[in-house]
C-alpha positions as CSV (number, residue, x, y, z in Angstrom):
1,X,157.7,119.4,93.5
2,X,158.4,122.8,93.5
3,X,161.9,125.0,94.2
4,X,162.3,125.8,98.1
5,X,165.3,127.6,99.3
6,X,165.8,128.8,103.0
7,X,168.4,130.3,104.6
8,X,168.7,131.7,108.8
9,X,171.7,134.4,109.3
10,X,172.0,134.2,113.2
11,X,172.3,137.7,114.8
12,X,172.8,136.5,118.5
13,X,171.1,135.8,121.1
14,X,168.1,134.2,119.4
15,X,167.5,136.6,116.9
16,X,168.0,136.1,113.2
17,X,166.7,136.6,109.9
18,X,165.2,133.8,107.5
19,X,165.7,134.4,104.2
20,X,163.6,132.4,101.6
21,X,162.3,131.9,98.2
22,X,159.1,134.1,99.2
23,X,161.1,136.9,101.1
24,X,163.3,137.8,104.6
25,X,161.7,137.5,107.3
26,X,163.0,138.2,111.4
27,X,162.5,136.1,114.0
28,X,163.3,135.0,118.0
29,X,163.9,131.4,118.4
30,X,164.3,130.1,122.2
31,X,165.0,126.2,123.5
32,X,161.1,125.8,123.0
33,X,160.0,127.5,120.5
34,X,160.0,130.1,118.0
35,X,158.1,133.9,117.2
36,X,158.2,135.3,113.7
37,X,156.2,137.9,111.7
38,X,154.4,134.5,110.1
39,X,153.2,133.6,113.7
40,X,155.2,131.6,116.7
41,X,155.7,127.7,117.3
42,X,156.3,125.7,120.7
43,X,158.7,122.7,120.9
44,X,158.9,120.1,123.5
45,X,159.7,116.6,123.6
46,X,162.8,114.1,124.6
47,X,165.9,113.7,122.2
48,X,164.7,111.6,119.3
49,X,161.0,112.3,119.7
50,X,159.5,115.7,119.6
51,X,156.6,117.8,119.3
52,X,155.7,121.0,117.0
53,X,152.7,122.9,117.1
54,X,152.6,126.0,114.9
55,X,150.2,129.0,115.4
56,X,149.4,131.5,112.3
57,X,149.2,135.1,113.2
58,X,146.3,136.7,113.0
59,X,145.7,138.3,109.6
60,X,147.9,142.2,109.6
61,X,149.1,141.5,113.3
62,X,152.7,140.6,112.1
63,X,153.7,144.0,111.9
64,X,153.9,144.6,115.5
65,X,156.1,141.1,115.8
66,X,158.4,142.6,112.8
67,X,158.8,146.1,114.3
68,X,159.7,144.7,117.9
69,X,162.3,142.0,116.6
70,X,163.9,145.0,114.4
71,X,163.9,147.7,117.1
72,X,165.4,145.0,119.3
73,X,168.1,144.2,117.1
74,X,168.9,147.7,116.4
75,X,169.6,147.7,120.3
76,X,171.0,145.0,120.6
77,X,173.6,146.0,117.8
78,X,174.2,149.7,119.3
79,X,175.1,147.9,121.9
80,X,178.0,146.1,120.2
81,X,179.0,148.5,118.5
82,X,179.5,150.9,121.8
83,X,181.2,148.2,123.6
């Protein structure tokens, strides 16, 4: 088996970053499911049984999912900041 390390830093509101062995990455995560520059995953299910299916991105269209997540967190934070 081989080393895995993961880490989430919650920004608010959904919106964090994932920081791992292979490198940070933002994402969104909702009540049922999650988008990410590596693609976006729906939950659903009853407590004690649920569901996960995963859906890759499309190969080079995570850079539009990474530059909205970090132009909304720069509003979002601006928006701290000026309150």
């Amino acid at each position: 088996m081989g080393f895995r390390y993961q880490k989430r830093i919650n920004l608010g509101k959904g919106f964090g970053l994932n920081i791992s062995k292979s490198g940070v990455s933002p994402s969104f995560r909702t009540k049922r499911g999650s988008l990410s520059s590596k693609g976006y995953s729906i939950r659903s299910g009853i407590p004690g049984l649920t569901y996960r299916k995963t859906f890759s991105k499309v190969k080079n269209s995570g850079c539009l999912v990474v530059g909205v997540l970090l132009i909304s967190t720069a509003i979002f934070v601006s928006l701290l900041i000026s309150n």
